[in-house]
C-alpha positions, 0 to 999 in steps of 0.5 A: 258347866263341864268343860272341854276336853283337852287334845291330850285328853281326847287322843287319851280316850280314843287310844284306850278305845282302839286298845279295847277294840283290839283286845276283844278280838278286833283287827285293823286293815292295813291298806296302800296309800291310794288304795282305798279309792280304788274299786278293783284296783282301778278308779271308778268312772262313775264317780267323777260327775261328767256322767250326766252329759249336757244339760239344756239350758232356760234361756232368760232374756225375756226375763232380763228385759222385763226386770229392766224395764220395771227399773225404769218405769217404776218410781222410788217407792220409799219416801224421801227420809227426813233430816234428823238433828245430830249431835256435833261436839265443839272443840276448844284449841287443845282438843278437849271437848267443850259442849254439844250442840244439835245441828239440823 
């Protein structure tokens, strides 16, 4: 199995990819804090979300009735469950165990 790479080791390979970028003729952009969200120097409106306006909404009471009413009406269908015999441990005075004993 090959094992992880350490945070030294990742930072290591990305510096020494940004260095191979800028070598070949690349440039980094510098940009303001804030700026890159901006689209022309100004927040975009569109992007917020409230755009849709109000929704119409299913009302469900009659649904929330029905439901109810099967709870009520509808009997457990799963059966009682039987008691199974369990193990009990029995103590001495000290605290050690001694035997165990099936009780119903």
């Amino acid at each position: 199995m090959n094992k992880r790479p350490t945070k030294r080791e990742i930072r290591q390979q990305m510096q020494n990819e940004i260095e191979s970028y800028l070598d070949k003729g690349g440039a980094v952009r510098e940009f303001q804090r804030g700026e890159s969200g901006l689209v022309n120097g100004k927040i975009d409106d569109r992007s917020s979300g409230f755009e849709q306006g109000k929704q119409t909404r299913t009302p469900l009471m009659e649904e929330l009735k029905a439901v109810d009413d099967r709870k009520k009406t509808g009997t457990s269908a799963a059966p009682a469950k039987a008691s199974r015999p369990r193990k009990k441990i029995i103590y001495d005075d000290f605290g050690e165990a001694i035997r165990e004993v099936w009780v119903e």
